[in-house]
C-alpha positions in Angstrom: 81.4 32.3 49.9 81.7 29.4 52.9 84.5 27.8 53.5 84.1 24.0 53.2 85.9 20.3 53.7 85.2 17.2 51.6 86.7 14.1 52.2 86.0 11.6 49.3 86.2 7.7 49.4 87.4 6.6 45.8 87.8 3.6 44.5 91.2 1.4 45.7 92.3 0.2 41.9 92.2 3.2 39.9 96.3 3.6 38.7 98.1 6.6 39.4 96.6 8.2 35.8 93.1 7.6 36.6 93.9 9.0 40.1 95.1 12.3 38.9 92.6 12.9 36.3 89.8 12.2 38.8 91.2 14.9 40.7 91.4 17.1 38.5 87.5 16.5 37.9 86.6 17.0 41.4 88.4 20.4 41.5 86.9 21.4 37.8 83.0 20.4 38.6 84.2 22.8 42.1 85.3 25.8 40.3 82.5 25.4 37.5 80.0 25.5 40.4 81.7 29.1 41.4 83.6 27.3 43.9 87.7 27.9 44.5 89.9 24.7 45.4 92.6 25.9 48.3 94.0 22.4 49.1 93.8 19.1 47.7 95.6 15.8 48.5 95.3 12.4 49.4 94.6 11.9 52.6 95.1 8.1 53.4 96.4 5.5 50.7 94.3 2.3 50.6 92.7 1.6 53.9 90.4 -0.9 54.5 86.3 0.0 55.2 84.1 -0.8 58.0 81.5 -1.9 55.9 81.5 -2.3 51.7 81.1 0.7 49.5 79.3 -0.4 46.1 80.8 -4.1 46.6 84.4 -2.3 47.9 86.2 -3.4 51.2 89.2 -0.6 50.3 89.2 3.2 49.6 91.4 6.0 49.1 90.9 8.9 51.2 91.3 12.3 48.9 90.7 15.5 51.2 89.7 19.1 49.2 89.2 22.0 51.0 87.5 24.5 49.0 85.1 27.7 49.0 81.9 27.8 47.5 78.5 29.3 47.5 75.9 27.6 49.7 73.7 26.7 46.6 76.0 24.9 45.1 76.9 22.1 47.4 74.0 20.4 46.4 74.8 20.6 43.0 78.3 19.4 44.0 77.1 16.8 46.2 74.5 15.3 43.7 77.5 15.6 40.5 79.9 13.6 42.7 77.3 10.9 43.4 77.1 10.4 39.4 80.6 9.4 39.4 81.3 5.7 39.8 85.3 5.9 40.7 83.6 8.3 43.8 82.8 5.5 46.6 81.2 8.0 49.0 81.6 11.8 49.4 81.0 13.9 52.7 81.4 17.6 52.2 81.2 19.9 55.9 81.4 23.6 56.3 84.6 24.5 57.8 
């Protein structure tokens, strides 16, 4: 088990509801995929992007910190990457 960081852009309009129960997938899909969520918040509230996301110009910032096996990050990766309230996801080992 590796320790690792993701930081996920999510969408800017989702309401506080949505919010939660997006974060609740992202740590299930982790500890389905043999993974265990340590830390999980929001990082930065609304902040404008460089460039557009999937026609975005604002993102929230959630952080996760998690362990995990190193065959599952791609499953991780490519589940996140199905989700459309997920902007952009970077996952880094720790």
């Amino acid at each position: 088990m590796n320790k690792y960081e993701a930081m996920f852009v999510i969408k800017p309009d989702l309401s506080e509801d949505e919010r939660k129960a997006l974060f609740g997938t992202i740590q299930e899909v982790i500890t389905k995929n043999n993974g265990q969520v340590s830390n999980g918040a929001v990082w930065a509230e609304k902040r404008r992007l460089w460039f557009p996301l999937k026609k975005q110009h604002e993102g929230v910032y959630y952080l996760a910190n998690f362990t995990a096996p190193t065959d599952a990050i791609t499953k991780l990766k490519y589940t996140f990457k199905l989700n459309e309230q997920i902007l952009r996801v970077l996952i880094l080992a720790a």
